[in-house]
Every structure is written in structure tokens, then in C-alpha cells.
N, C-alpha and C positions, 0 to 999 in steps of 0.2 A: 523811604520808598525803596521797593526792590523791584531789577528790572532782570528779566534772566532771557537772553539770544540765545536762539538753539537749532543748529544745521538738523532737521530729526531724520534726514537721508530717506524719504519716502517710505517708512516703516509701514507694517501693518501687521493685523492677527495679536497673539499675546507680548509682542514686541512692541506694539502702539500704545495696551494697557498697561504696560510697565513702564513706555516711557512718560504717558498721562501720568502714572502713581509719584513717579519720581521728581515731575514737577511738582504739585502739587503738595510733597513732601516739604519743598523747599520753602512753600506761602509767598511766593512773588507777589506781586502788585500790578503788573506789567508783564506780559508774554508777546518775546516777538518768533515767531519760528518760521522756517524758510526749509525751501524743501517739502512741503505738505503736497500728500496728492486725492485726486478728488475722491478716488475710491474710501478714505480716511477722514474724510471734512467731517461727517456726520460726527461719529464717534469723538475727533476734535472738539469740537463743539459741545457735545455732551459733557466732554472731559472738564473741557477748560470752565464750565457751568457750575457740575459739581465743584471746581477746586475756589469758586468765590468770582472767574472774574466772566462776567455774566455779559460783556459788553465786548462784540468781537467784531472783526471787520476781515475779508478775504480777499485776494484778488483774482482769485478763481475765473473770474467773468472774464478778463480779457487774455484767457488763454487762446481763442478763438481770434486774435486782433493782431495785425503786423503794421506797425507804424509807417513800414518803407514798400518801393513794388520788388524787392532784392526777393526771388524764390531762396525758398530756404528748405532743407530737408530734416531739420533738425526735429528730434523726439520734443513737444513742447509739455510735459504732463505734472510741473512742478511750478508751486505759486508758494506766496508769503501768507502768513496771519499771526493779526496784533489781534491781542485780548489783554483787557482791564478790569479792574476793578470799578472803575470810573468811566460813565460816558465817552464816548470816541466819536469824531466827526471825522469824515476821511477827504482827503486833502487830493488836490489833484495829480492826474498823473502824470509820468511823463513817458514823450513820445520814443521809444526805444522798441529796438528790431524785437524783445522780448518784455512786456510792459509789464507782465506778472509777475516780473523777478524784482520791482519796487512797489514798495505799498508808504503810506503815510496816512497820519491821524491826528489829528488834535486833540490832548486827552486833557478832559476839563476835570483836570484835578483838584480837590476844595484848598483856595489858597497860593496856588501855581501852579496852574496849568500850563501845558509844556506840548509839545509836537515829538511828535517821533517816527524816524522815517530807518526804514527797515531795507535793506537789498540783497541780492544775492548774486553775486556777478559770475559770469559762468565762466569755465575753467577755458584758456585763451587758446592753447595747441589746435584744434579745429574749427574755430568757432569765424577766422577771418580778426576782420575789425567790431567783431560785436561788444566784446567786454572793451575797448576801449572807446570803442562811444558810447557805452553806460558809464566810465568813469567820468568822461567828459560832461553828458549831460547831469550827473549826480552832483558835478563841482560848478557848474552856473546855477543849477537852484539851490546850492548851500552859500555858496560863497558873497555872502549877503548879511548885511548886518538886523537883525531879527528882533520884533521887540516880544515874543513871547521865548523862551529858555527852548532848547532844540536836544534833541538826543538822536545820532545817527548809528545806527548800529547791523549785524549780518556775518555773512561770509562773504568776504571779499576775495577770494585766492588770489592772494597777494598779502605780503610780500614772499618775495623770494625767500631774503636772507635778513638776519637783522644782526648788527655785532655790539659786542660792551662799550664801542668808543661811541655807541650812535647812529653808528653810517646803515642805511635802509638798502637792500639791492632787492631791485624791480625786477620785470622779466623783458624788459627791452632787449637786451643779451641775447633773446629765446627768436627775437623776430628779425632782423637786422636789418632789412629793409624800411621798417617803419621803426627803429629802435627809440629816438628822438621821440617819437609823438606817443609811441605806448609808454616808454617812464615817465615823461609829462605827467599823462593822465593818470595813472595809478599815485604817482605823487603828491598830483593835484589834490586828492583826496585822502591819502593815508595822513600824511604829512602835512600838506597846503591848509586843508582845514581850520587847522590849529588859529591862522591867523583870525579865524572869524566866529571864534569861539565855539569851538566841536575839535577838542586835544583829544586823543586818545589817552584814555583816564589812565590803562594799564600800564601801562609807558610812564604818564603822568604820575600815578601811586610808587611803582616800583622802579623807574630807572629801566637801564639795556643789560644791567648785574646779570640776571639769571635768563637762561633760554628758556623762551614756551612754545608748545605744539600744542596748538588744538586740531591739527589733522595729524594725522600720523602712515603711513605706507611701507608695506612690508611684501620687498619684492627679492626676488632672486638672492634669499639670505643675507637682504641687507634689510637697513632701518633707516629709515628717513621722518623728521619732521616737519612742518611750517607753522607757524601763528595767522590762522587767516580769517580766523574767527574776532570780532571786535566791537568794544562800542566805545563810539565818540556820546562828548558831553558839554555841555553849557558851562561856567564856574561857576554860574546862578543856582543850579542844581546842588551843587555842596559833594561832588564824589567822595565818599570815604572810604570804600574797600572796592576793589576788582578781582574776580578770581577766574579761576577756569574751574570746570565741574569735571576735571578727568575719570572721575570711577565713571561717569554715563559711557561713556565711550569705551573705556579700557573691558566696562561690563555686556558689550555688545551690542546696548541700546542705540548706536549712532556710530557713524562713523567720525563725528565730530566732535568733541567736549563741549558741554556748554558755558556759557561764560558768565556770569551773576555779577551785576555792582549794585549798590546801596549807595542810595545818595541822603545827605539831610535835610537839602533843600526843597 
């Protein structure tokens, strides 16, 4: 099975059909993509039709929905969508200041079928405590011992930093007033995971040896990377490769590389 996550940055026009071709190219099995906006849903759909996986799910619908009474002025015009080869049942939501930015599905695959839950947690600099009550409520519905095989995957912007001995650095640093409870929670889920069976595979295949960026920022004659793109995994699943799809992104298609694992299970 192939599963391929993909930031596709709200594209449209022939930068939508190029990024449709280029999945499609790849014959995934499984499409999670985050970032989609409504003006593009059709054309998505039609896309993800033609390339085989004929069975999609959106959460389009509760763009319109604010879980808390917090006024918020935030642009809300971005949601997730899984697409399968395979039947999808959509799984419930959870209650977060922005509820479109998690999706979930049960995909009744012949033989093991498995759950896959999708997020996009929004970037932390303006946003208050939002992205850290998404990573909080993201780590009490995972952190759960599960009897169908689970696969978590998205943009998470996060981490920070990551180095060869292992050591993960957060953006608690960034907040210093709530530093404590923001690296908790982004912890809770990059890292914490692991204990309940959802490791990050790439991490897991490869080791901390070589640095990845699948965002990358190019400001004031500098260069900057982070790895914030990722998917966690079940071991029931069988992960055998993790990659990053950097020509998408290097090629304009995104602002984000896409990420591609193959599992055998």
C-alpha cells in the first residue's frame, strides 16, 4: 500500500493540474492532502476520480463551525481530504477552535483495514493557544490503545529543530509564557505517540543521520529549513520506505514536499 501526505498550499488554475498529474503519477492508494480550498474541491475530486481512488471524504463542511464562544478573526478558507482506493467511513470530529484542519476515516481495506487521521496544525506566531489545543486534543484521541492499525499523518509545523544525537527542539522557546505547556503538547504528539503505536516511520527507517526540510523559506538572502511534514504508523502496517517528494515543491507545485511511505502490511 502507498500512502502519500501533501501540504498542496491552496493551489489552483494549471498549478492544481499539475499537481493532480503528479500524484497520480506516483499510483498511491491512499491521498491525504491538507491545505485544499473550496474554490479547487471540484476539480480535486474529479482529479483524485480519474487517478483510481474513487472514494473521498472532505471537511469542507465545518468551515463554517467554531467549537469555542473565543471571536476569532482568523481567514478560515482551508480544510483536509482523504481519498482511497478503498471505501472510507469518516470518523468523528474533534472539537477544536478550527475543526477542518482534522479529518479521519476508517479505510476498509480488503484484509486490514486501518484508520487514518489527517491534521494540519496552524502555524503558532499569531494564532494564540490554538495550535496547542489541537496538539493536545490530537494526543487524548491517539493515545489509546487501538484494535484496528492507525496511521497519523499532515503538517504539523513542528518541530523546530531536530539533531543527529536525537534531541527534538519545540517552539516553547518561541512563547515563554506558556513554554512548559506548548513543548508538552507538540511533544505529546511528535514524540509521545510512539509509545501507543503511531513512531514516526521516517525517523523510524532513517535514524536523526541526515537533515530533512519539507518546508523550506528563503528570506532576506538567507535559507532556512524544517521537517514538518510527517506520517506516524501502526507496526501492524509493515512501514518499508519513507521519503520526501522534494522535486514537487523545489518544482513550484507547493510550497511543501510531499511525503510518500509504502507499507507491506
Amino acid at each position: 500500500m502507498r500512502l502519500i501526505s501533501w501540504n498542496v498550499n491552496g493551489r489552483s488554475g494549471p498549478t492544481l493540474a499539475a499537481q493532480v498529474h503528479a500524484l497520480a503519477e506516483r499510483d498511491p492508494d491512499v491521498v491525504a492532502l491538507q491545505e485544499v480550498r473550496g474554490q479547487s474541491l471540484d476539480l480535486w475530486l474529479d482529479g483524485l476520480h480519474r487517478a483510481g481512488l474513487a472514494h473521498i471524504v472532505d471537511s469542507s463542511a465545518l468551515l463554517g463551525r467554531v467549537s469555542s464562544s473565543r471571536e476569532r478573526t482568523y481567514r478560515r478558507i482551508y480544510f483536509n481530504v482523504v481519498a482511497s482506493r478503498w471505501p472510507l467511513h469518516r470518523l468523528t470530529n474533534l472539537e477544536l477552535e478550527f475543526p477542518e484542519r482534522y479529518l479521519a476515516a476508517n479505510v476498509a481495506r480488503p484484509g486490514n483495514g486501518f484508520e487514518i487521521h489527517t491534521a494540519h496544525l496552524p502555524p503558532g506566531s499569531t494564532r494564540g493557544l490554538v495550535k496547542v489545543e489541537m496538539f493536545e486534543a490530537l494526543h487524548e484521541r491517539l493515545a489509546c490503545t487501538s484494535e484496528r492499525p492507525r496511521i497519523l499523518c499532515g503538517d504539523l509545523n513542528t518541530p523546530r529543530a531536530e539533531h543527529i544525537d536525537g534531541t527534538v527542539e519545540f517552539w516553547g522557546a518561541s512563547h515563554p509564557r506558556q513554554m512548559t505547556r506548548w513543548d508538552d503538547a507538540e511533544r505529546s504528539v511528535v514524540l509521545g505517540l510512539a509509545e501507543h503505536d503511531l513512531a514516526d516511520i521516517f525517523r523510524a527507517l532513517h535514524g536523526y543521520a541526515a537533515p530533512e526540510a519539507s518546508w523550506v523559506a528563503h528570506r532576506g538572502g538567507k535559507r532556512w529549513g524544517r521537517r514538518y511534514d510527517h506520517v506516524f504508523a501502526a507496526r501492524g502496517l509493515a512501514p518499508m520506505s519513507c521519503h520526501y517528494l522534494h522535486a514537487w515543491r523545489e518544482g513550484g507545485l507547493s510550497d511543501h514536499s510531499g511525503i510518500e511511505a509504502d507499507f507491506a502490511g
